[in-house]
ZADO-1210 file (C-alpha; in nm, 4 decimals, padded with zeros to 6 digits):
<atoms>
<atom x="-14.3038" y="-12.9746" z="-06.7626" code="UNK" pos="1"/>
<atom x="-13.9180" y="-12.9985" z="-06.8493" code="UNK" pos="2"/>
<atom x="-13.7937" y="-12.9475" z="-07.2018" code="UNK" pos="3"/>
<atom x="-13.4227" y="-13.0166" z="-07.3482" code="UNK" pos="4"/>
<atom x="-13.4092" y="-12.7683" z="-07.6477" code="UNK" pos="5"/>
<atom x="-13.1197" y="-12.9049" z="-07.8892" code="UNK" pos="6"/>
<atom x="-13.0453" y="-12.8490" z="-08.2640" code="UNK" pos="7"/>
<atom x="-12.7751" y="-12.8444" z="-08.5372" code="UNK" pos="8"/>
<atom x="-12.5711" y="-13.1487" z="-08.4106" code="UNK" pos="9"/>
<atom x="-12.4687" y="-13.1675" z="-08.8158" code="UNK" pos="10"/>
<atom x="-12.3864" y="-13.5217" z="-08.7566" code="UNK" pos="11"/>
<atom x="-12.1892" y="-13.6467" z="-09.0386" code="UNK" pos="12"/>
<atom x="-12.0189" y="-13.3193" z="-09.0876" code="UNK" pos="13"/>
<atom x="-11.7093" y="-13.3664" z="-09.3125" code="UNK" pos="14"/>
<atom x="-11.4445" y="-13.1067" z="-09.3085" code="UNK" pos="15"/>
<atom x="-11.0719" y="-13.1313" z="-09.4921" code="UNK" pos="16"/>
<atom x="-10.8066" y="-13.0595" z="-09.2125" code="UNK" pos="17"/>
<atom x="-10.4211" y="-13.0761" z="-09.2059" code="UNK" pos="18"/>
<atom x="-10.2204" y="-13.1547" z="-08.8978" code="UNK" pos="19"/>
<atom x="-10.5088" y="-13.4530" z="-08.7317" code="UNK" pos="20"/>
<atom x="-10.3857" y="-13.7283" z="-08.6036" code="UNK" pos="21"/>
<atom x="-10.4813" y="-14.0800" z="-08.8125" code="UNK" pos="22"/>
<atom x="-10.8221" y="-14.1924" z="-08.8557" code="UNK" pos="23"/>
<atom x="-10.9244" y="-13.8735" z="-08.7241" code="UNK" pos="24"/>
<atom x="-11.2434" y="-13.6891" z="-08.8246" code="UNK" pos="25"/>
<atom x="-11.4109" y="-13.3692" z="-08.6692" code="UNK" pos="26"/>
<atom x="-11.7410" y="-13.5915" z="-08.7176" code="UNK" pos="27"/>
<atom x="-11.6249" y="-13.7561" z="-08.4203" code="UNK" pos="28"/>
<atom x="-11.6312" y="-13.4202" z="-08.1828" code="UNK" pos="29"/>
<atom x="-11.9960" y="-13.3713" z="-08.3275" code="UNK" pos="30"/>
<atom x="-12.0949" y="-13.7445" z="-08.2230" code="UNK" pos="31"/>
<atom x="-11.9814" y="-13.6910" z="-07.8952" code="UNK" pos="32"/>
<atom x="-12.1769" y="-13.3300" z="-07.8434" code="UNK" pos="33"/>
<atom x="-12.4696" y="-13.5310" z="-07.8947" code="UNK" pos="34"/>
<atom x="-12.3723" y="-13.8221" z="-07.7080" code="UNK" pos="35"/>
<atom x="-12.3141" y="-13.5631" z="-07.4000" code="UNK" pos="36"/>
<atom x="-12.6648" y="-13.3648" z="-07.4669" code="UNK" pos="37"/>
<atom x="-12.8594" y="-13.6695" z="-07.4606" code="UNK" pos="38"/>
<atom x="-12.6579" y="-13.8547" z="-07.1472" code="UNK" pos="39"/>
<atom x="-12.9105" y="-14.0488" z="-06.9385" code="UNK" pos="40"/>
<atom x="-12.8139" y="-13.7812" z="-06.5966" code="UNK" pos="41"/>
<atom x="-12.9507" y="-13.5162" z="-06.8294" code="UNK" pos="42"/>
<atom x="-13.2137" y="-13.6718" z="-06.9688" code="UNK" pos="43"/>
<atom x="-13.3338" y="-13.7595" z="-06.5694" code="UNK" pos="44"/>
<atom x="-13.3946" y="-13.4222" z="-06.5348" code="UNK" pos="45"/>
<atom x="-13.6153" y="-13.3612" z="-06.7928" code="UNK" pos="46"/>
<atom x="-13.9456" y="-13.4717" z="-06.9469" code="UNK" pos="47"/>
<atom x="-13.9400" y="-13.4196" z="-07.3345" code="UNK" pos="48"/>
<atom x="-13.6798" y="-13.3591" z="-07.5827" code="UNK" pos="49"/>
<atom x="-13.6872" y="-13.1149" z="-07.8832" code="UNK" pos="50"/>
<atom x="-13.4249" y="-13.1153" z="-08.1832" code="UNK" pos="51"/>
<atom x="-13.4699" y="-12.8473" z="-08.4052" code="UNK" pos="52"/>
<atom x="-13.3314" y="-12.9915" z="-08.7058" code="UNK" pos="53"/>
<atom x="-12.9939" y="-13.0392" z="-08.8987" code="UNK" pos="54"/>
<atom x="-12.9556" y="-13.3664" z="-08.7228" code="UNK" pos="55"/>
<atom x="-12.7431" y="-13.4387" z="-09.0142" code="UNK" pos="56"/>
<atom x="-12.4491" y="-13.2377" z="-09.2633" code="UNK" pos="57"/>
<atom x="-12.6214" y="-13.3364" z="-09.5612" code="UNK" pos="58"/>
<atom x="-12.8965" y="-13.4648" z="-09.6667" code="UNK" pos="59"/>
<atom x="-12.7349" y="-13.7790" z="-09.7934" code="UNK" pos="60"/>
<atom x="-12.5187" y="-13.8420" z="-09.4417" code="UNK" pos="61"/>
<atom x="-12.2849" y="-14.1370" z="-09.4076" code="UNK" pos="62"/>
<atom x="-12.3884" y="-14.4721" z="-09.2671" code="UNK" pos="63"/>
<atom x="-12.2055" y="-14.4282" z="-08.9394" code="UNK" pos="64"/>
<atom x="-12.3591" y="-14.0932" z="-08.8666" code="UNK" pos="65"/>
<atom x="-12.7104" y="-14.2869" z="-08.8922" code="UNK" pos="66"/>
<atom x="-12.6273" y="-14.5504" z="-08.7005" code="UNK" pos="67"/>
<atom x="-12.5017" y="-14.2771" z="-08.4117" code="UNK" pos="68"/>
<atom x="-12.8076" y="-14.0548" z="-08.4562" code="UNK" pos="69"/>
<atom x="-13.0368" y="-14.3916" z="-08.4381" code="UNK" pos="70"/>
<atom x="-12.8612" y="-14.5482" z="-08.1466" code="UNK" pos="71"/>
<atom x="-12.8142" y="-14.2272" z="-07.9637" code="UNK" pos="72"/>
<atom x="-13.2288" y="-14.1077" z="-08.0094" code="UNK" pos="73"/>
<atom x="-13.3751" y="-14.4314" z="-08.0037" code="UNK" pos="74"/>
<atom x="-13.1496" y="-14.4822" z="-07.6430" code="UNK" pos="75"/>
<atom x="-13.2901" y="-14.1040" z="-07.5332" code="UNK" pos="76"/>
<atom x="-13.6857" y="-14.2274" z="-07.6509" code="UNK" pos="77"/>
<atom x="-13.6777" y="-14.5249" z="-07.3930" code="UNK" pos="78"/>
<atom x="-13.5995" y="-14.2394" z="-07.0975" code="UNK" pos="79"/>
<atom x="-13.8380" y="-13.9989" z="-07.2157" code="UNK" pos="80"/>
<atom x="-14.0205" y="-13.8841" z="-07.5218" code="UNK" pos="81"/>
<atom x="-13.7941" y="-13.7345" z="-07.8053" code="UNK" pos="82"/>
<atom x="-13.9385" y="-13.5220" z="-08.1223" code="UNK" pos="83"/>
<atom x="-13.6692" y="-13.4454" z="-08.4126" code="UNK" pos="84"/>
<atom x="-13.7769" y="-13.1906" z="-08.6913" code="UNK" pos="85"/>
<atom x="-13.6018" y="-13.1853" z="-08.9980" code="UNK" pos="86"/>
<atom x="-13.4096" y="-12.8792" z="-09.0788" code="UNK" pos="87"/>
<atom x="-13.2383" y="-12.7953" z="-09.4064" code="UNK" pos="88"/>
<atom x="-12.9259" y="-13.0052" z="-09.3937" code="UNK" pos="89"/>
<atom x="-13.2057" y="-13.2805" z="-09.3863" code="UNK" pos="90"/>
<atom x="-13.3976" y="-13.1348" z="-09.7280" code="UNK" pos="91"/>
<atom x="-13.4453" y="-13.5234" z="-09.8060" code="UNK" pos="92"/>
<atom x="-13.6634" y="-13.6063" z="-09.5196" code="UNK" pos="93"/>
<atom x="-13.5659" y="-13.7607" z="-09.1737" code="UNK" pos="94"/>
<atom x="-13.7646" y="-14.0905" z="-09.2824" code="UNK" pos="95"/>
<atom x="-13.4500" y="-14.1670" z="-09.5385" code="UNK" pos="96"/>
<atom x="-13.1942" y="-14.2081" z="-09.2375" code="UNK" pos="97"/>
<atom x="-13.3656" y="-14.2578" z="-08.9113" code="UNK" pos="98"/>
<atom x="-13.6953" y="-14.4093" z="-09.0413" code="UNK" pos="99"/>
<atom x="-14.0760" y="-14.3437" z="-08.9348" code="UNK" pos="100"/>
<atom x="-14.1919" y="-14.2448" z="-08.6026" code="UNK" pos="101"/>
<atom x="-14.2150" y="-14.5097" z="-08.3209" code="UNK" pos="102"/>
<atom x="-14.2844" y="-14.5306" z="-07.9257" code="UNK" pos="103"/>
<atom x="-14.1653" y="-14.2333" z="-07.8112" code="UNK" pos="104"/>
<atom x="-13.9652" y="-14.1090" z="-08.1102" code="UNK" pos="105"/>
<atom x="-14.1272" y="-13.8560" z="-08.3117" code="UNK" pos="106"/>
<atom x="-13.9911" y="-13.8208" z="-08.6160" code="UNK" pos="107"/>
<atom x="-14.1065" y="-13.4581" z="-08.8308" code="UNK" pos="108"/>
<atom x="-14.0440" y="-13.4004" z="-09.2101" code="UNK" pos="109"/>
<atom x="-14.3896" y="-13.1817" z="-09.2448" code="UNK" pos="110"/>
<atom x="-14.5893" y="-12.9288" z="-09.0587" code="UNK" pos="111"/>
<atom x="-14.8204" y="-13.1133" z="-08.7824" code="UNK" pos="112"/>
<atom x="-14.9479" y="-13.0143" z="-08.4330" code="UNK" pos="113"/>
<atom x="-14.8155" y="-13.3031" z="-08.1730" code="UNK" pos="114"/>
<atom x="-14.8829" y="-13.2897" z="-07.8170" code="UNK" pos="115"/>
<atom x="-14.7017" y="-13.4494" z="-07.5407" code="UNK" pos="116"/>
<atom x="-14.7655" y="-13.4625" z="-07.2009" code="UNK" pos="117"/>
<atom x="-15.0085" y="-13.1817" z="-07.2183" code="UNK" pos="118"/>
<atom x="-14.7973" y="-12.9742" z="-07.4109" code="UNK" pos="119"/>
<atom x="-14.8978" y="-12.8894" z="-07.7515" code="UNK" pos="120"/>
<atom x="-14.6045" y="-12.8503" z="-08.0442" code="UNK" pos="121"/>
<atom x="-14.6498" y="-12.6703" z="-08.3651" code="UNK" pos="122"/>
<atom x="-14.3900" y="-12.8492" z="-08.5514" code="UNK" pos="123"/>
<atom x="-14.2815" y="-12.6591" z="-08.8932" code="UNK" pos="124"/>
<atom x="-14.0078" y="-12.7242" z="-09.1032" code="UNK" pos="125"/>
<atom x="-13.7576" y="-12.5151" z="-09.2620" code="UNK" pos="126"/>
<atom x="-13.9016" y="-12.3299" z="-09.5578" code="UNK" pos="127"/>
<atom x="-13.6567" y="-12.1271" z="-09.8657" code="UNK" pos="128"/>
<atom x="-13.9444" y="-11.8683" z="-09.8863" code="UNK" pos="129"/>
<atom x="-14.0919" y="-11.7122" z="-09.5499" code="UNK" pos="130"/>
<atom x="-14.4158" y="-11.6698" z="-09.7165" code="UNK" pos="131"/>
<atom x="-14.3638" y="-12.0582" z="-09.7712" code="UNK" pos="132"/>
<atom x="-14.3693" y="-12.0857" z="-09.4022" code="UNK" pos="133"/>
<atom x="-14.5930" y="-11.8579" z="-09.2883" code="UNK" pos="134"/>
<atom x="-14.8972" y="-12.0460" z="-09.4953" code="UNK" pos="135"/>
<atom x="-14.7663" y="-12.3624" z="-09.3559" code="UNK" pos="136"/>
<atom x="-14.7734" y="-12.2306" z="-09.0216" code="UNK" pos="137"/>
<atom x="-15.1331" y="-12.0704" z="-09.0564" code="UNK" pos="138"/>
<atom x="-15.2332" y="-12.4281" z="-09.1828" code="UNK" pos="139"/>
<atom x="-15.1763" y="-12.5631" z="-08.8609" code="UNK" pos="140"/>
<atom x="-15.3399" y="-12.3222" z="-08.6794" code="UNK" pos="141"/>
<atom x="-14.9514" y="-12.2835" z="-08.5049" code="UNK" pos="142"/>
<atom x="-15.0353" y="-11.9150" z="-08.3087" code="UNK" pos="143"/>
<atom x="-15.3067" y="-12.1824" z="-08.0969" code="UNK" pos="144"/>
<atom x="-14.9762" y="-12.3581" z="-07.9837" code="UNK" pos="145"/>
<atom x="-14.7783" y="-12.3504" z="-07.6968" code="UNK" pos="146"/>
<atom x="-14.4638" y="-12.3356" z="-07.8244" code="UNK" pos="147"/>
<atom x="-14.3933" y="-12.3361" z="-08.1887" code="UNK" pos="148"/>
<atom x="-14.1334" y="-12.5384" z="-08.3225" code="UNK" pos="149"/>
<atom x="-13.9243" y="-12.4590" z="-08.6581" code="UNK" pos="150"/>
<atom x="-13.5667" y="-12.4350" z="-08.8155" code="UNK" pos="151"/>
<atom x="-13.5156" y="-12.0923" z="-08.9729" code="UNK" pos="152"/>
<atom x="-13.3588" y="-11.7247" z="-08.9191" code="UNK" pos="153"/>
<atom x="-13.5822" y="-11.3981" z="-08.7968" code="UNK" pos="154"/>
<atom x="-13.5038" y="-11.0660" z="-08.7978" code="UNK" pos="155"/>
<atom x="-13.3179" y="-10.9758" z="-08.5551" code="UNK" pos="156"/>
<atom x="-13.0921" y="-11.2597" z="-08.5305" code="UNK" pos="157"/>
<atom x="-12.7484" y="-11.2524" z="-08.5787" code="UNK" pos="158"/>
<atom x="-12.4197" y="-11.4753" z="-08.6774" code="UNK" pos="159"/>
<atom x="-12.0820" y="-11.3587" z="-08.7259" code="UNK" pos="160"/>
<atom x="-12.1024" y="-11.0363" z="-08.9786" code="UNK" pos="161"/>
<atom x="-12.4334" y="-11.0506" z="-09.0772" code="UNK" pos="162"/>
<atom x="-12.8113" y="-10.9703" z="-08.9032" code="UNK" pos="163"/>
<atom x="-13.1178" y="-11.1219" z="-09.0338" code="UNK" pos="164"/>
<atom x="-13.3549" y="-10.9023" z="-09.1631" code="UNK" pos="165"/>
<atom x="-13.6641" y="-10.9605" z="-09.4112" code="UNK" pos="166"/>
<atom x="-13.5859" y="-11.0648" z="-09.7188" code="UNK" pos="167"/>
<atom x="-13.2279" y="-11.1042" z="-09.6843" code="UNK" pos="168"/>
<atom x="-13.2181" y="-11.4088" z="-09.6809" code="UNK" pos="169"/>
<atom x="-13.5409" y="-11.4859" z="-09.8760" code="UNK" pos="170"/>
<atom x="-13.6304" y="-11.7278" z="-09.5618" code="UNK" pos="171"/>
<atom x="-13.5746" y="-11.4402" z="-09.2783" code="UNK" pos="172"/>
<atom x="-13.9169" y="-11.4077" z="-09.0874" code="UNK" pos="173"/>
<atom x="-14.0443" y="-11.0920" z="-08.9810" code="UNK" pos="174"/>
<atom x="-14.3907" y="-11.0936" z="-08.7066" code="UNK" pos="175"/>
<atom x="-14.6478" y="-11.0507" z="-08.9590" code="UNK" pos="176"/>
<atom x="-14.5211" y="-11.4043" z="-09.0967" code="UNK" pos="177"/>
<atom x="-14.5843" y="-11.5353" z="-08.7303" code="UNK" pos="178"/>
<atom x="-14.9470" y="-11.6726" z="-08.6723" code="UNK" pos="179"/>
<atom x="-15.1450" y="-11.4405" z="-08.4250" code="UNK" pos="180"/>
<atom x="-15.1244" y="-11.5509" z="-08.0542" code="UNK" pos="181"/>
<atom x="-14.7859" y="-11.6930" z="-08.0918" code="UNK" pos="182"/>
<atom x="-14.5718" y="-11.6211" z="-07.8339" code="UNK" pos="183"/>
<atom x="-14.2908" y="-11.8576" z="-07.7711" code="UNK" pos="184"/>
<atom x="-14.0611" y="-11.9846" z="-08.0903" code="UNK" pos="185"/>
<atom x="-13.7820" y="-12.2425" z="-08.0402" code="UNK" pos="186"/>
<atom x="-13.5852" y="-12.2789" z="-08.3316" code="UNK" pos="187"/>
<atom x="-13.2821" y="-12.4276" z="-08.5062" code="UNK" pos="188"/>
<atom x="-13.0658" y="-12.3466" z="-08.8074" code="UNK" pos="189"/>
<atom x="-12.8092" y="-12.0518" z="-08.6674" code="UNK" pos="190"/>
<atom x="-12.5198" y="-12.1408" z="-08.4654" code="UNK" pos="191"/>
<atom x="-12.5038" y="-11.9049" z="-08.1769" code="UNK" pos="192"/>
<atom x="-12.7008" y="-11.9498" z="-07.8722" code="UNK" pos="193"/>
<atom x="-12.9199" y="-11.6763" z="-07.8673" code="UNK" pos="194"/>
<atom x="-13.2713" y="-11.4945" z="-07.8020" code="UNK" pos="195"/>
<atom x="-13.4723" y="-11.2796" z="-08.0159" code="UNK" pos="196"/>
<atom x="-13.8093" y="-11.0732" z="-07.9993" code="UNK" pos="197"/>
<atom x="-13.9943" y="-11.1012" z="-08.2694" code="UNK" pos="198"/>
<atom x="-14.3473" y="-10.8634" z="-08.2698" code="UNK" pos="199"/>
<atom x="-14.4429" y="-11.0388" z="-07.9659" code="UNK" pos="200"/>
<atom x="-14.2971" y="-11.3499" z="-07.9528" code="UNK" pos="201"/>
<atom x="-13.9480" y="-11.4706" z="-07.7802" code="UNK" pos="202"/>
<atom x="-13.7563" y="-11.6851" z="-08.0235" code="UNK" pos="203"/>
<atom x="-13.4361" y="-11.9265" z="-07.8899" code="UNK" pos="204"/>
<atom x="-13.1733" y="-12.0833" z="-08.0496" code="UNK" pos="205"/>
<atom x="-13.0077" y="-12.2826" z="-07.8526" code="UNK" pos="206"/>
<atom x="-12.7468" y="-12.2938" z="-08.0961" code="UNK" pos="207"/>
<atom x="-12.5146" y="-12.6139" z="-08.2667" code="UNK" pos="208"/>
<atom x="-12.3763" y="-12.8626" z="-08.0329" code="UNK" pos="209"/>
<atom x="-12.0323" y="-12.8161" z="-08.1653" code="UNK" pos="210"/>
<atom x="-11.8888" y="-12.5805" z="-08.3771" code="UNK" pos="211"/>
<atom x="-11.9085" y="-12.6837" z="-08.7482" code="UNK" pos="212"/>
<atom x="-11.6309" y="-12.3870" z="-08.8766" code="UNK" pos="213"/>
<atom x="-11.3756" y="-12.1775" z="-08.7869" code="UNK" pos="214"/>
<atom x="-11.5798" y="-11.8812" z="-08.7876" code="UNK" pos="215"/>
<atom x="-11.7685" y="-12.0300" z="-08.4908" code="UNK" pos="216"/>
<atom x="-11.4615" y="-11.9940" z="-08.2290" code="UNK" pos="217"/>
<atom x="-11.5875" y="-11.8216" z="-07.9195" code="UNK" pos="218"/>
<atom x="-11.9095" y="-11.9460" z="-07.9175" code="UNK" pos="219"/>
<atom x="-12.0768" y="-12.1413" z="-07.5980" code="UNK" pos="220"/>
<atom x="-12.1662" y="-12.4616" z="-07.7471" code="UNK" pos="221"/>
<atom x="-12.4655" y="-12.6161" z="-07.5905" code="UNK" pos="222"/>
<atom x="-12.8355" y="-12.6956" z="-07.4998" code="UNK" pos="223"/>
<atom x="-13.1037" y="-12.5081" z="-07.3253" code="UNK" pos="224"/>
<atom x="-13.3360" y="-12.6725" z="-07.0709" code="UNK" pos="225"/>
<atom x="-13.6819" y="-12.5440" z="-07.0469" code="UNK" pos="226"/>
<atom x="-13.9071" y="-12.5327" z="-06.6783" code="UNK" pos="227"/>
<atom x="-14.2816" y="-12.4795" z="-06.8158" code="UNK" pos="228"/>
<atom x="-14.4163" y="-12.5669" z="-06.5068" code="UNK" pos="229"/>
<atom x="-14.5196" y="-12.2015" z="-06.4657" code="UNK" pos="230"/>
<atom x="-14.4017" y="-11.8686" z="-06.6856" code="UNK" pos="231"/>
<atom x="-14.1487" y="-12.0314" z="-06.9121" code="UNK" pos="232"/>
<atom x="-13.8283" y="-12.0072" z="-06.7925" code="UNK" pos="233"/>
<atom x="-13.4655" y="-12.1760" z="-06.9295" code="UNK" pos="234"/>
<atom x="-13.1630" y="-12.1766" z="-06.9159" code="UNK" pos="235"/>
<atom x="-12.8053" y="-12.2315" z="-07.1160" code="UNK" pos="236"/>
<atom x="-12.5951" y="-12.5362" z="-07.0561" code="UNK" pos="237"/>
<atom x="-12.2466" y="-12.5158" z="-07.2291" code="UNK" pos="238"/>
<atom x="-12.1548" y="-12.8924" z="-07.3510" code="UNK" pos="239"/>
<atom x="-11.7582" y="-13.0042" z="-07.2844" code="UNK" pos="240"/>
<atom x="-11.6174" y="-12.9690" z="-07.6305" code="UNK" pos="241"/>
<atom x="-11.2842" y="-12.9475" z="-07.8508" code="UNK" pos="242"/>
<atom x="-11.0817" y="-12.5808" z="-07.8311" code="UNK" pos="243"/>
<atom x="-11.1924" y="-12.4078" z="-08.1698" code="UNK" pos="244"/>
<atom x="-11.0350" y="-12.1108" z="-08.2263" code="UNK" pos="245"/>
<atom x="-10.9402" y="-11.8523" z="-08.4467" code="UNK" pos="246"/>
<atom x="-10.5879" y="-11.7544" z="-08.5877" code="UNK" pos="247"/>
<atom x="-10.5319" y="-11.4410" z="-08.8667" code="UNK" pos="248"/>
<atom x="-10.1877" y="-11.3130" z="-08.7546" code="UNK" pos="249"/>
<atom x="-09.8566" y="-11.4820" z="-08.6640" code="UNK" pos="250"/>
<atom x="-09.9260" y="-11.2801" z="-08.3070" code="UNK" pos="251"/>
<atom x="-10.2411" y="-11.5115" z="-08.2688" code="UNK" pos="252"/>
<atom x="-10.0587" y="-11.8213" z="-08.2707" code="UNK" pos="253"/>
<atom x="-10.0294" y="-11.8451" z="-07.8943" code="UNK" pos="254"/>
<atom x="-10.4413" y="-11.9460" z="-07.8805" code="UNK" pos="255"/>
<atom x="-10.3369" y="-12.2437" z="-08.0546" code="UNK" pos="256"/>
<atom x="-10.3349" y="-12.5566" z="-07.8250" code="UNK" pos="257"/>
<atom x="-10.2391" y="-12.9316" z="-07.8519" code="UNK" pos="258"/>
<atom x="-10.5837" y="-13.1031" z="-08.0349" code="UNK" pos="259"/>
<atom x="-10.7345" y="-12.7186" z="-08.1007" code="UNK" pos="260"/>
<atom x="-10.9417" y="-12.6550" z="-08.4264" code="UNK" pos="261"/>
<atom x="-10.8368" y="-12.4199" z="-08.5761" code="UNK" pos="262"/>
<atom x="-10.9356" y="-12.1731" z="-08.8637" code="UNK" pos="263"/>
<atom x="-10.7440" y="-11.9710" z="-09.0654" code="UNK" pos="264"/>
<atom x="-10.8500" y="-11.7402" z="-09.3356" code="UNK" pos="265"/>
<atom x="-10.7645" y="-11.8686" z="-09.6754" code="UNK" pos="266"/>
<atom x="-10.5065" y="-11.6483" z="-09.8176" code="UNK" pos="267"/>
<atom x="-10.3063" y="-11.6980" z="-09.5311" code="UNK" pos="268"/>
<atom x="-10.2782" y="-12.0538" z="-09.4735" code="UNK" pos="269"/>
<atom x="-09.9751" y="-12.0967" z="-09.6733" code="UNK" pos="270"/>
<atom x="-09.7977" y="-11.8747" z="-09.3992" code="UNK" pos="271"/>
<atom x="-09.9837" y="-11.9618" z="-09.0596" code="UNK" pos="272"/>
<atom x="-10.0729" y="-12.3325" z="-09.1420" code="UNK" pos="273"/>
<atom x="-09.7250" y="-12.5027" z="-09.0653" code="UNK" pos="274"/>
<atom x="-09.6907" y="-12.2640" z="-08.7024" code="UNK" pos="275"/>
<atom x="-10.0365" y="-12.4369" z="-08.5905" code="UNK" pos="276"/>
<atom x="-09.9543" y="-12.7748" z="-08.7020" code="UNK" pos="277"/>
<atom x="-09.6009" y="-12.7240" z="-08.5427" code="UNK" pos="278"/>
<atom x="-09.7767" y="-12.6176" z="-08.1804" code="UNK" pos="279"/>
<atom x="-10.0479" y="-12.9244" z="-08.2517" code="UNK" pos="280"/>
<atom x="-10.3146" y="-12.7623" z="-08.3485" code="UNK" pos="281"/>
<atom x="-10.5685" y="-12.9211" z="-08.6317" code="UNK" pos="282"/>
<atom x="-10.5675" y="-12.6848" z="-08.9389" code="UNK" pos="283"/>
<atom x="-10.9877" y="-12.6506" z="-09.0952" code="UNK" pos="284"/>
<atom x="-10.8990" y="-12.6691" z="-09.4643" code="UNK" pos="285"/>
<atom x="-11.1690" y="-12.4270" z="-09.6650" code="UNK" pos="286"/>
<atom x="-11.1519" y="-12.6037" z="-09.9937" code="UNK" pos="287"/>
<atom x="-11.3753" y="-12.9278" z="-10.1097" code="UNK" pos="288"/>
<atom x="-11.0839" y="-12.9927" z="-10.3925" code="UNK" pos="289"/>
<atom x="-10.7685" y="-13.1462" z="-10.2779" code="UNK" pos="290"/>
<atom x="-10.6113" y="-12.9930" z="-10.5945" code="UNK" pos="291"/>
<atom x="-10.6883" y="-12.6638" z="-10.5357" code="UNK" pos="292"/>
<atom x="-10.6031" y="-12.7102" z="-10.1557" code="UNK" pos="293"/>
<atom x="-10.2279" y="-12.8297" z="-10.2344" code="UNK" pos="294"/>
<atom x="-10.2287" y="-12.5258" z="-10.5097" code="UNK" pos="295"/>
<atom x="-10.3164" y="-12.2706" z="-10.2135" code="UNK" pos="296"/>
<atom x="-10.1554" y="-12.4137" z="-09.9239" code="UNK" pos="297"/>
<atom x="-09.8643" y="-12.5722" z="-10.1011" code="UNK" pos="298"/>
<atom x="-09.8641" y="-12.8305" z="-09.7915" code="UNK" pos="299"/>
<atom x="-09.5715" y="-13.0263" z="-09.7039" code="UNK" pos="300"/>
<atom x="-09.4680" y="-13.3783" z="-09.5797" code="UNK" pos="301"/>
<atom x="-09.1890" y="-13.2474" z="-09.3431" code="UNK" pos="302"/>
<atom x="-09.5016" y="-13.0428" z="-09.1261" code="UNK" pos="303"/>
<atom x="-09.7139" y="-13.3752" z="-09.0138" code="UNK" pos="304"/>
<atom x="-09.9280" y="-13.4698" z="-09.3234" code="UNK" pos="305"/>
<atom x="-09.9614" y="-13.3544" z="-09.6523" code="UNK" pos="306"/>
<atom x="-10.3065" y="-13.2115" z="-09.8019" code="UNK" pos="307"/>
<atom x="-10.2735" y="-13.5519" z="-09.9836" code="UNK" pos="308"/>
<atom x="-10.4039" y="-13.7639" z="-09.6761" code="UNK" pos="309"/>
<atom x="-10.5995" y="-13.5378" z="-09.5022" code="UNK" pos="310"/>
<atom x="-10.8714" y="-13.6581" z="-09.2214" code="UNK" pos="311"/>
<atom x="-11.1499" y="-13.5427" z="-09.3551" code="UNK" pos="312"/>
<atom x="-11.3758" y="-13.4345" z="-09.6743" code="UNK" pos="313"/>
<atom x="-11.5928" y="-13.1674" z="-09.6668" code="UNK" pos="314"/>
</atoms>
């Protein structure tokens, strides 16, 4: 059996920029990195498709992000079968936005067992509390399953500047919180693309489909496809994407390219944010107040746009 692994599309995403062109919204680039994971040549090449949650930015996400997320799934569930777990980003439930299960669409808000063309799912949710999870996981008997399914961080794994470890955060699984016998964990909720032993099991991440910060510049964006036809076996595929990159020093300017995202850290905005708008790039604001973003930045007309109209809202 073939399996597309894909998680943290963050549909809906909003994020404040300076320097985008009109209308524009980095909600778009995350539409289309799901539009291009779920394309009907990749989908012929597999047999099942597994989201691991944060379909959405928030729990609450805008109508056009649902009407993407149920055109693009529902389109995927008529070539082959298609389960979506709620991470959580989607803390309200998946049945708020893309409805109950139907067909071949599988939609997941609690712990269940699910199996699909002779391969059996244990399907658990994100949890705040890894003790939380671990009962949930023991209710369903998940070690029996071939592959459990969840949204949450184990120790080992890492994002920029910080490694999980137990407790910290309170979610962070550690292999006694694993049911016994399980062996193979794919999971959503951190951004990298990345693999992790824990105790005996092999976690993946196959990482968001497009990067939802500045901090993310650098990383391979992507899905992984899955052969379980014998030993499991994957691999990585890098989805076409938007330049994101990273600028701290006036020396780092020359990364910036025409339509790049860009982050910049916050006390230096002021300084770098008019050289990236100048060489095209689209500035990531940090703030969620347009006040406090014209206080900081002290943004003006004469550079493109003002922190007054910017594309987006975080």
């Amino acid at each position: 059996m073939r399996v597309l692994q894909l998680g943290d599309t963050h549909l809906g995403i909003a994020r404040r920029a300076w320097g985008a062109p009109p209308g524009w919204t980095r909600a778009q680039d995350h539409a289309t990195a799901l539009a291009a994971a779920l394309s009907p040549e990749r989908l012929d090449r597999v047999d099942l498709v597994v989201h691991t949650g944060d379909v959405f930015d928030r729990s609450r996400p805008p109508a056009d992000a649902v009407a993407a997320a149920r055109t693009l799934l529902h389109r995927a569930a008529r070539q082959v079968p298609v389960v979506v777990l709620a991470g959580n980003h989607d803390r309200r439930g998946l049945g708020h936005s893309l409805g109950s299960s139907g067909g071949d669409l599988h939609i997941v808000s609690q712990p269940r067992r699910l199996t699909i063309g002779g391969l059996d799912l244990a399907l658990v949710p994100h949890a705040r509390q890894a003790a939380d999870w671990a009962r949930a996981a023991a209710a369903i008997d998940a070690g029996a399953a071939d592959v459990v399914v969840t949204h949450q961080g184990v120790t080992g794994a890492r994002v920029p500047g910080f490694t999980f470890r137990p407790g910290a955060p309170t979610e962070t699984l550690a292999p006694h919180h694993l049911p016994p016998g399980t062996r193979l964990v794919w999971s959503g909720h951190l951004h990298p693309h990345q693999r992790v032993a824990l105790g005996d099991a092999r976690v993946v991440y196959a990482g968001s489909t497009a990067a939802t910060s500045g901090s993310e510049a650098g990383q391979a964006k992507g899905v992984v496809e899955w052969d379980l036809t014998g030993a499991p076996s994957s691999r990585f595929c890098p989805l076409p994407g938007r330049l994101v990159v990273r600028v701290a020093a006036p020396d780092q300017l020359d990364r910036v390219r025409a339509g790049a995202w860009v982050g910049v850290p916050a006390n230096r905005l002021r300084e770098l944010g008019p050289a990236v708008v100048a060489r095209g790039g689209i500035v990531a604001l940090p703030s969620s107040s347009p006040r406090r973003d014209r206080r900081q930045l002290g943004l003006f007309d004469r550079v493109g746009q003002s922190a007054r109209s910017p594309a987006g809202r975080r």
